[in-house]
PDB file of N, CA, C and O in Angstrom, chain B, residues numbered from 101:
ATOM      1  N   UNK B 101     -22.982  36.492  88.151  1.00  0.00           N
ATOM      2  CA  UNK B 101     -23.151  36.500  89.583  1.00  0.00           C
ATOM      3  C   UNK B 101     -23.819  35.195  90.006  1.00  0.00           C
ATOM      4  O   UNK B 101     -24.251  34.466  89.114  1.00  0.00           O
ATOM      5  N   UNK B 102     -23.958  34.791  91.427  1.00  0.00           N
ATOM      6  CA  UNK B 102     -24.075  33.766  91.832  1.00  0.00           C
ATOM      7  C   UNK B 102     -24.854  34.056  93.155  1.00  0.00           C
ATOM      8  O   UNK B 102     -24.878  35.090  93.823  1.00  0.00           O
ATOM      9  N   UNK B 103     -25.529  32.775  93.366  1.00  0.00           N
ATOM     10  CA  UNK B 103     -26.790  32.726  94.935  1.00  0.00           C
ATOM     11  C   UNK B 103     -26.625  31.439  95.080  1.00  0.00           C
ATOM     12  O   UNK B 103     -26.078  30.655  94.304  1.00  0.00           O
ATOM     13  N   UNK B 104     -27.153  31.224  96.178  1.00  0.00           N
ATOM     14  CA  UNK B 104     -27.251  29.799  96.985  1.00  0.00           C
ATOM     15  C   UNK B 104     -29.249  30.121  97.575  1.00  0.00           C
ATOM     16  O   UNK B 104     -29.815  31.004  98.219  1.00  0.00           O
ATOM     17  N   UNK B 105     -29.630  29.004  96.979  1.00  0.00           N
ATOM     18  CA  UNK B 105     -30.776  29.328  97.022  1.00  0.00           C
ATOM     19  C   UNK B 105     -31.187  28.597  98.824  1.00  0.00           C
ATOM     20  O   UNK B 105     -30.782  27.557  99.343  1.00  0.00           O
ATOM     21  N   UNK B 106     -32.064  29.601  99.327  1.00  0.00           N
ATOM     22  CA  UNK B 106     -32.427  29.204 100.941  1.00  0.00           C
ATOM     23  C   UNK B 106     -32.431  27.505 101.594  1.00  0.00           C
ATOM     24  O   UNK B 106     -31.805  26.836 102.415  1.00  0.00           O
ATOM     25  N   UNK B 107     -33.689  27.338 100.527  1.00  0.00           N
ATOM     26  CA  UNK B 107     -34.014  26.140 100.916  1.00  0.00           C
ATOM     27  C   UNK B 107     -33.555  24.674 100.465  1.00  0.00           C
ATOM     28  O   UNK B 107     -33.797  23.600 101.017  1.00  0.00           O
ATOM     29  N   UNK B 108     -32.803  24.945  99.272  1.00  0.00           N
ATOM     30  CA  UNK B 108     -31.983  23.740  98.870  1.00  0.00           C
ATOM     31  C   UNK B 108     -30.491  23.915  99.277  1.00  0.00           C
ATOM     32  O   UNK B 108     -29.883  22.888  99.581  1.00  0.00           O
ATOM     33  N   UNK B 109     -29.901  24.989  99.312  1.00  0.00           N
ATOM     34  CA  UNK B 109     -28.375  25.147  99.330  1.00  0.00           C
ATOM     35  C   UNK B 109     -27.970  25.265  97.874  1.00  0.00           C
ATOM     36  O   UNK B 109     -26.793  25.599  97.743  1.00  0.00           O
ATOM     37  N   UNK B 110     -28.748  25.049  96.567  1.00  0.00           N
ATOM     38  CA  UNK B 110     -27.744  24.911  95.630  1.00  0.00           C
ATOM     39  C   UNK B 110     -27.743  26.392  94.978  1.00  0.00           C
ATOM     40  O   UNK B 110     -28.497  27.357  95.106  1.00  0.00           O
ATOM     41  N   UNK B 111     -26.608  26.164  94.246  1.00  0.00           N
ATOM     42  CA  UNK B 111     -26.147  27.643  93.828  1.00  0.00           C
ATOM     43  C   UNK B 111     -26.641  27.808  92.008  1.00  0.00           C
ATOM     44  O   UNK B 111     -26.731  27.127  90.987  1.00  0.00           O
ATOM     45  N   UNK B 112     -26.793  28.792  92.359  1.00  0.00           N
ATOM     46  CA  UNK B 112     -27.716  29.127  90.525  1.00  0.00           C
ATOM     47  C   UNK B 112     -27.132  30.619  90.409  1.00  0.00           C
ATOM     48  O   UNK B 112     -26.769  31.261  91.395  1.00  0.00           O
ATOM     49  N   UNK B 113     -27.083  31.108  89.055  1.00  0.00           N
ATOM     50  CA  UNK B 113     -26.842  32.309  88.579  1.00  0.00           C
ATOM     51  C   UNK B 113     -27.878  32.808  88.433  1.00  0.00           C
ATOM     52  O   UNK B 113     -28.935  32.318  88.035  1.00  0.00           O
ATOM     53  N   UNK B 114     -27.523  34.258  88.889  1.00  0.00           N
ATOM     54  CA  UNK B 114     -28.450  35.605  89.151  1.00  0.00           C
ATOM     55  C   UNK B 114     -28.054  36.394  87.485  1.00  0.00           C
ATOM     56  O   UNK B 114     -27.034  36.317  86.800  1.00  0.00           O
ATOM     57  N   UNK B 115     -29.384  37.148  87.260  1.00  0.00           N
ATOM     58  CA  UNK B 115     -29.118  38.279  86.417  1.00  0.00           C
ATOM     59  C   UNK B 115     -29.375  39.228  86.397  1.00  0.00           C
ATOM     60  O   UNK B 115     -30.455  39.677  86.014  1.00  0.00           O
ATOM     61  N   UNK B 116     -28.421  39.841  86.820  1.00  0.00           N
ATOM     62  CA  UNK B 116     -28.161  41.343  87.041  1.00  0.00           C
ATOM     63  C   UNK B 116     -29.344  42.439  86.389  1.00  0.00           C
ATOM     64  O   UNK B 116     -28.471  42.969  85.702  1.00  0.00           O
ATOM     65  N   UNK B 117     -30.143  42.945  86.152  1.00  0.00           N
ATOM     66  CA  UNK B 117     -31.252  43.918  85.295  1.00  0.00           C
ATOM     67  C   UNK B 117     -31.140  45.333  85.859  1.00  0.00           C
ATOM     68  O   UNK B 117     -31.731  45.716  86.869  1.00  0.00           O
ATOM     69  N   UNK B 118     -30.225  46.161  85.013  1.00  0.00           N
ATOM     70  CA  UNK B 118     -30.256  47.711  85.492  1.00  0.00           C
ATOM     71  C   UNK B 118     -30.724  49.047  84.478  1.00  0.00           C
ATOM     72  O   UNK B 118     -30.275  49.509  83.429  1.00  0.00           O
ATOM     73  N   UNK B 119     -31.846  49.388  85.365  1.00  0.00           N
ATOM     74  CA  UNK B 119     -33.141  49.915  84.319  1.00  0.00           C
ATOM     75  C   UNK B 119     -31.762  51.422  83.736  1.00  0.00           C
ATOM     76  O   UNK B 119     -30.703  51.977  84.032  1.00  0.00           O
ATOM     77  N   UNK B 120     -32.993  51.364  82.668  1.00  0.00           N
ATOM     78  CA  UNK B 120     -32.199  52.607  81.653  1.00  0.00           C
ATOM     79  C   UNK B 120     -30.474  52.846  81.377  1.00  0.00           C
ATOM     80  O   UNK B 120     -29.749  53.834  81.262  1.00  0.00           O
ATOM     81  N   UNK B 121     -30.223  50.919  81.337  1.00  0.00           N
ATOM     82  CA  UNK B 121     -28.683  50.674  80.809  1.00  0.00           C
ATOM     83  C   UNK B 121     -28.944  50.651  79.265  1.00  0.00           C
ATOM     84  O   UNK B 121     -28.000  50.912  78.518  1.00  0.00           O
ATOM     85  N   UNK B 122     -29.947  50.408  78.844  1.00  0.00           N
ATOM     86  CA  UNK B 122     -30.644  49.835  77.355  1.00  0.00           C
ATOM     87  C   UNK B 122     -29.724  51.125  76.290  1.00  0.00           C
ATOM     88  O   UNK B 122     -28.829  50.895  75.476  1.00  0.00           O
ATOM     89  N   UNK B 123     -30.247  52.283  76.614  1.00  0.00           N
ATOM     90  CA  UNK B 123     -29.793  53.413  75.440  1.00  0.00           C
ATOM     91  C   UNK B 123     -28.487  53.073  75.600  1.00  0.00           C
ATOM     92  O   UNK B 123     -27.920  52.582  74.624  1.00  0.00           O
ATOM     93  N   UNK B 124     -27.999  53.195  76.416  1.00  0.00           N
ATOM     94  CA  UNK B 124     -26.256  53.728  76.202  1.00  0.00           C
ATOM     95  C   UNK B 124     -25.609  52.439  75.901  1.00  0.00           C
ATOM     96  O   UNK B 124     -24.424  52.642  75.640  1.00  0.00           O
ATOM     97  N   UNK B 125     -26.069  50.618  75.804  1.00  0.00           N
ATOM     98  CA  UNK B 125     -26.102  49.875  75.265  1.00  0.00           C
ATOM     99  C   UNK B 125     -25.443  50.696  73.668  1.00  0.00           C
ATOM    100  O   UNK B 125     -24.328  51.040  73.274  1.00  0.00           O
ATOM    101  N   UNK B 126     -26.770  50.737  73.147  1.00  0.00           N
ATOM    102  CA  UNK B 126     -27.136  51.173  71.765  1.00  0.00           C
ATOM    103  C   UNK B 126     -26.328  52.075  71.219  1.00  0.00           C
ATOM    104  O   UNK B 126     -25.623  51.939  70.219  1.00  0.00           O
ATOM    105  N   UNK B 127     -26.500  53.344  72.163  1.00  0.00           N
ATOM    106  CA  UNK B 127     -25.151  53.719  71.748  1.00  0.00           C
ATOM    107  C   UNK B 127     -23.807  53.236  71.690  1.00  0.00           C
ATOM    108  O   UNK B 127     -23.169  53.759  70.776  1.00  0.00           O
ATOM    109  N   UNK B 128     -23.196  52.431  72.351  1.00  0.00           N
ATOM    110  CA  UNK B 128     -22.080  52.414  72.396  1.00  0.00           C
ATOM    111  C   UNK B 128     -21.876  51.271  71.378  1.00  0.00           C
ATOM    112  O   UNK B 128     -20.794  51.295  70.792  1.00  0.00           O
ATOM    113  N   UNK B 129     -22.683  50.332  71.085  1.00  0.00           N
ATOM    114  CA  UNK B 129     -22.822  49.243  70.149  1.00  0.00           C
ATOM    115  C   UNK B 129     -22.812  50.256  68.536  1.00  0.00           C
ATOM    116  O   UNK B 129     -22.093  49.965  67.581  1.00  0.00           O
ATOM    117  N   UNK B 130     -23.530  51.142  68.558  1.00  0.00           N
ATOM    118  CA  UNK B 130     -23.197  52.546  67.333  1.00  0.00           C
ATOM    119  C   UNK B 130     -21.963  52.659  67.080  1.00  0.00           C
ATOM    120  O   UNK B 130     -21.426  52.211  66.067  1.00  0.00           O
ATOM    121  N   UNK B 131     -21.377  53.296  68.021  1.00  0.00           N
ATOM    122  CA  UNK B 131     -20.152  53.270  68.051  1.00  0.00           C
ATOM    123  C   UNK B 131     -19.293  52.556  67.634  1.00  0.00           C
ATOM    124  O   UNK B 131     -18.684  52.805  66.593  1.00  0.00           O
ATOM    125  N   UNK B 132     -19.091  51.596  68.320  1.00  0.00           N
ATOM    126  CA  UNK B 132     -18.209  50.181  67.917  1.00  0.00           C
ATOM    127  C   UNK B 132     -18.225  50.262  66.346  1.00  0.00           C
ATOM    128  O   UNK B 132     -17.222  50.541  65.689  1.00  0.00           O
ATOM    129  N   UNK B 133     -19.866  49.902  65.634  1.00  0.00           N
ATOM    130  CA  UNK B 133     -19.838  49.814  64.373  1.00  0.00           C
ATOM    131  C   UNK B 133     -19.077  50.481  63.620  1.00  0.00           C
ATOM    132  O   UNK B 133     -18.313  50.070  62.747  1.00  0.00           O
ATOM    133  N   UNK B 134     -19.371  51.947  64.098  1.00  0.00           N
ATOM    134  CA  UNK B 134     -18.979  53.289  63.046  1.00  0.00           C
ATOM    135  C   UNK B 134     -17.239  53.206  63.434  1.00  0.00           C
ATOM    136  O   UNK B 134     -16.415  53.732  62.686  1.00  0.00           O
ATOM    137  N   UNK B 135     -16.907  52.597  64.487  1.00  0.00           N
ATOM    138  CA  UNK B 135     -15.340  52.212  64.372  1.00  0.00           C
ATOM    139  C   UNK B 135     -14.815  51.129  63.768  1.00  0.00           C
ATOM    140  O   UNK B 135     -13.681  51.043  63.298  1.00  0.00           O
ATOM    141  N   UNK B 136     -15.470  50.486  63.781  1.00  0.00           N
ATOM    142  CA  UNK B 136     -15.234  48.591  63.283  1.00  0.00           C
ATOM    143  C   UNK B 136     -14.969  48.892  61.723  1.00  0.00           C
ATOM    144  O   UNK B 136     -14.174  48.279  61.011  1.00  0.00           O
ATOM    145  N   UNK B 137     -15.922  50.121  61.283  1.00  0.00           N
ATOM    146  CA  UNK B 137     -15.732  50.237  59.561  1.00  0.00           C
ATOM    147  C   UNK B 137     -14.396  50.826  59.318  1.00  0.00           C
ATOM    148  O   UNK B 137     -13.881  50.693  58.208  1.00  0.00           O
ATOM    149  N   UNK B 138     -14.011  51.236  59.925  1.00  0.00           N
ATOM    150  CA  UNK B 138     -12.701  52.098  59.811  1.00  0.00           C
ATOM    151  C   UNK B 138     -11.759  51.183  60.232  1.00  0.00           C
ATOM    152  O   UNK B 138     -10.677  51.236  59.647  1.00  0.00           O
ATOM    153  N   UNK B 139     -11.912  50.268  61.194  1.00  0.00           N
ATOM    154  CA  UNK B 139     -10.564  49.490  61.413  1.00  0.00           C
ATOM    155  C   UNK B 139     -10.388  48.081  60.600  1.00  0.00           C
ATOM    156  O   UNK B 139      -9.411  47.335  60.536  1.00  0.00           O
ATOM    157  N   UNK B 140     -11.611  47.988  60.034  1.00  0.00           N
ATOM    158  CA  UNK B 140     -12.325  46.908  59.005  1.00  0.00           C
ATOM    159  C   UNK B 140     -11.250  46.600  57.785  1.00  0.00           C
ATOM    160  O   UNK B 140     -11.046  45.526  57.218  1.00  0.00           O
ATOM    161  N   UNK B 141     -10.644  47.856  57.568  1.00  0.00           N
ATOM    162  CA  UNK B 141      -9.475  47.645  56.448  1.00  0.00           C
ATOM    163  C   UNK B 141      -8.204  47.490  56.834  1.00  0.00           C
ATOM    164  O   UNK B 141      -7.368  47.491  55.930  1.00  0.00           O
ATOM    165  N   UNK B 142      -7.760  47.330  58.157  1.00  0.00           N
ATOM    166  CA  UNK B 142      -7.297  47.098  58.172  1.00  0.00           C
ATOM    167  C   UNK B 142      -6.861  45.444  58.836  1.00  0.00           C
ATOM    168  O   UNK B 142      -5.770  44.879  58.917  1.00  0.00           O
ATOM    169  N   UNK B 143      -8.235  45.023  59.237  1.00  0.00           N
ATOM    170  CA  UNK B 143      -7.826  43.505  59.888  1.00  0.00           C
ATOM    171  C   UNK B 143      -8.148  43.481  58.458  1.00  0.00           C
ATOM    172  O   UNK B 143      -7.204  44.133  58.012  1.00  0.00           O
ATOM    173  N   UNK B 144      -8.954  43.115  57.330  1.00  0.00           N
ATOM    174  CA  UNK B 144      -8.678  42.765  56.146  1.00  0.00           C
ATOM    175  C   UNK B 144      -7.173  42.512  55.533  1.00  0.00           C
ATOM    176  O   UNK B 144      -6.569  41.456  55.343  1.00  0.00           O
ATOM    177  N   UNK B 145      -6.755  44.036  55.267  1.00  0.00           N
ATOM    178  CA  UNK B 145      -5.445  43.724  54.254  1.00  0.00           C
ATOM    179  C   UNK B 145      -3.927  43.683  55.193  1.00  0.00           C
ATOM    180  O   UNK B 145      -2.812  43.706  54.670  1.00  0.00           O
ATOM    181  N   UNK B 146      -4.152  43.627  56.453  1.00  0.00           N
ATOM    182  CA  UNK B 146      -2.685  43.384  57.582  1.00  0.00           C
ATOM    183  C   UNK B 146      -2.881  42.330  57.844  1.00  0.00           C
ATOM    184  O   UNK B 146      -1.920  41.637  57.511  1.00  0.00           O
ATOM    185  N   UNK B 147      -3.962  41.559  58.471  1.00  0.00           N
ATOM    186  CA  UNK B 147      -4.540  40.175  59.326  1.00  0.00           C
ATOM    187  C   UNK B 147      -5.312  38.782  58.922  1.00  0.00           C
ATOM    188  O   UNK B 147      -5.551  37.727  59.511  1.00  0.00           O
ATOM    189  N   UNK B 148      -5.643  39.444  57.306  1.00  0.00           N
ATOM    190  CA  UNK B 148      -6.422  38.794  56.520  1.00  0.00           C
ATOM    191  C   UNK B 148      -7.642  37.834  57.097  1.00  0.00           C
ATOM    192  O   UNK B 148      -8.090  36.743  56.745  1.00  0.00           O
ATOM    193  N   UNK B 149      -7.953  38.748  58.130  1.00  0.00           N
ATOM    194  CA  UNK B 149      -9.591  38.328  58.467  1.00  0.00           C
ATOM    195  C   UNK B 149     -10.430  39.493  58.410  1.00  0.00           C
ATOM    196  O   UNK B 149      -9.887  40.578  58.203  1.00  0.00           O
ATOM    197  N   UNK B 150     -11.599  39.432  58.555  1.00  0.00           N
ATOM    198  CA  UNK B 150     -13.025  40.639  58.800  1.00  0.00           C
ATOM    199  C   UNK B 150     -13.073  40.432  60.488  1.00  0.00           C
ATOM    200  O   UNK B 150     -12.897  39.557  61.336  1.00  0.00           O
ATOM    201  N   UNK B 151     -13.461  41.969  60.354  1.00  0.00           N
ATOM    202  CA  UNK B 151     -13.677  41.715  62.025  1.00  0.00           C
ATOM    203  C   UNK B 151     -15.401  41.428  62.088  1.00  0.00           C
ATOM    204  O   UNK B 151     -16.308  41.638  61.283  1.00  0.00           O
ATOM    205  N   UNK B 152     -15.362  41.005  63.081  1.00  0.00           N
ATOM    206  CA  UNK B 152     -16.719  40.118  63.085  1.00  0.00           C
ATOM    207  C   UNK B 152     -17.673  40.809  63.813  1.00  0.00           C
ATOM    208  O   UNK B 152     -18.418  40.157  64.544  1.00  0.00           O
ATOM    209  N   UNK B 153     -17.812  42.302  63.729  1.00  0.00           N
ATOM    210  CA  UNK B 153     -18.799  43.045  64.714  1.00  0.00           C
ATOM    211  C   UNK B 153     -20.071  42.514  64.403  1.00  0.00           C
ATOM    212  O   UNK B 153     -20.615  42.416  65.503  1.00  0.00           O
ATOM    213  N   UNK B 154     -21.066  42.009  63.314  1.00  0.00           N
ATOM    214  CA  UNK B 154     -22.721  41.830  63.676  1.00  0.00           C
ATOM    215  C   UNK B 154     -22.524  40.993  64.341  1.00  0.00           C
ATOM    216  O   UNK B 154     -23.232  41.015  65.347  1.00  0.00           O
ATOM    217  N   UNK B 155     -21.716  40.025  64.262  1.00  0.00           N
ATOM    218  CA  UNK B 155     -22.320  38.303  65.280  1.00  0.00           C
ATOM    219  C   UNK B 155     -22.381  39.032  66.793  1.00  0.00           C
ATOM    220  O   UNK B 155     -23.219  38.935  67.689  1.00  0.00           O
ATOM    221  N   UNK B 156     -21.044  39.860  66.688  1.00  0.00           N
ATOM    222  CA  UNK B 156     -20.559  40.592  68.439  1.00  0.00           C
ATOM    223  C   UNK B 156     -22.097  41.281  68.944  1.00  0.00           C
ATOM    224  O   UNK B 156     -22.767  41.000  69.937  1.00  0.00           O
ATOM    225  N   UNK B 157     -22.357  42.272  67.863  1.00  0.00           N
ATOM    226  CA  UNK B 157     -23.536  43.041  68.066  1.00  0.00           C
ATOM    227  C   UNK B 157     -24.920  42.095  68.729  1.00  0.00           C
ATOM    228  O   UNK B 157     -25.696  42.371  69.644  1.00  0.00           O
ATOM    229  N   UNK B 158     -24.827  40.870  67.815  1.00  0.00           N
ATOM    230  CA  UNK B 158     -26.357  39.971  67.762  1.00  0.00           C
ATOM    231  C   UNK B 158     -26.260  39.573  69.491  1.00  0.00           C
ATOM    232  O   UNK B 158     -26.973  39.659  70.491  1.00  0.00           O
ATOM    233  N   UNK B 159     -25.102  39.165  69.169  1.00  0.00           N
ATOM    234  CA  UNK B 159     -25.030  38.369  70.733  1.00  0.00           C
ATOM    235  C   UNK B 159     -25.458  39.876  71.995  1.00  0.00           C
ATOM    236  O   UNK B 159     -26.354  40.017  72.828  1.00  0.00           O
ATOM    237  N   UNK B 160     -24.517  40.587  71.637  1.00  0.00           N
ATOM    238  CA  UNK B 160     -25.156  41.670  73.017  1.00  0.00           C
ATOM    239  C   UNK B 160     -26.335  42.065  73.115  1.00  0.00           C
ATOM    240  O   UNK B 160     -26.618  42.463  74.245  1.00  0.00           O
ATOM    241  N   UNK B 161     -27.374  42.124  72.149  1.00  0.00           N
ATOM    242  CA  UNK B 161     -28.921  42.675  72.301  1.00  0.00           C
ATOM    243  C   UNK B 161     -29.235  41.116  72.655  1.00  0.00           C
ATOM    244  O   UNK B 161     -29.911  41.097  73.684  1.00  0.00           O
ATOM    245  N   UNK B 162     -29.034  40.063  72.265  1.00  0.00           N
ATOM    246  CA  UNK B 162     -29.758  39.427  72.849  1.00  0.00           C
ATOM    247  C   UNK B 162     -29.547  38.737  74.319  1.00  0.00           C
ATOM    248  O   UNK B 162     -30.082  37.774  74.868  1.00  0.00           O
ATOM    249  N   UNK B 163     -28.597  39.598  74.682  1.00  0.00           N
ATOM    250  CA  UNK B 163     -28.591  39.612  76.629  1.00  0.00           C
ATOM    251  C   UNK B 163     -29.064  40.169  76.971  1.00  0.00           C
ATOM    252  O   UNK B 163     -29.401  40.076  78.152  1.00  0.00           O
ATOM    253  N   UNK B 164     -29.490  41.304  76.077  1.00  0.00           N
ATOM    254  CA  UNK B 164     -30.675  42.628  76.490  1.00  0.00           C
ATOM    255  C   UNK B 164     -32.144  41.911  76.824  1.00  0.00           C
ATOM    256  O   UNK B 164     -33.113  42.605  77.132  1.00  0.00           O
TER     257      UNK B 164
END
């Protein structure tokens, strides 16, 4: 998201903060994992890559 600040005019990004989004974060980042292991064999032996859920994971808590 985006603002235009009063007294200069220039525009800067806003960040959004919406209380008690945190759990269901967590959960759903659970999730992902406990799916990622299961679909894990198959980007392996069809796609011949790993799917890359911790980096995915690291990055979303630390927007938290």
């Amino acid at each position: 998201m985006q603002a235009t600040l009063r007294d200069t005019g220039k525009e800067v990004a806003i960040k959004v903060r919406r209380p008690g989004v945190e759990p269901l974060i967590y959960r759903d980042l659970y999730l992902f994992r406990r799916m990622a292991g299961y679909f894990n064999w198959f980007t392996i032996n069809r796609l011949g890559c790993n799917a890359q859920v911790p980096g995915y994971i690291a990055l979303t808590l630390g927007e938290l």
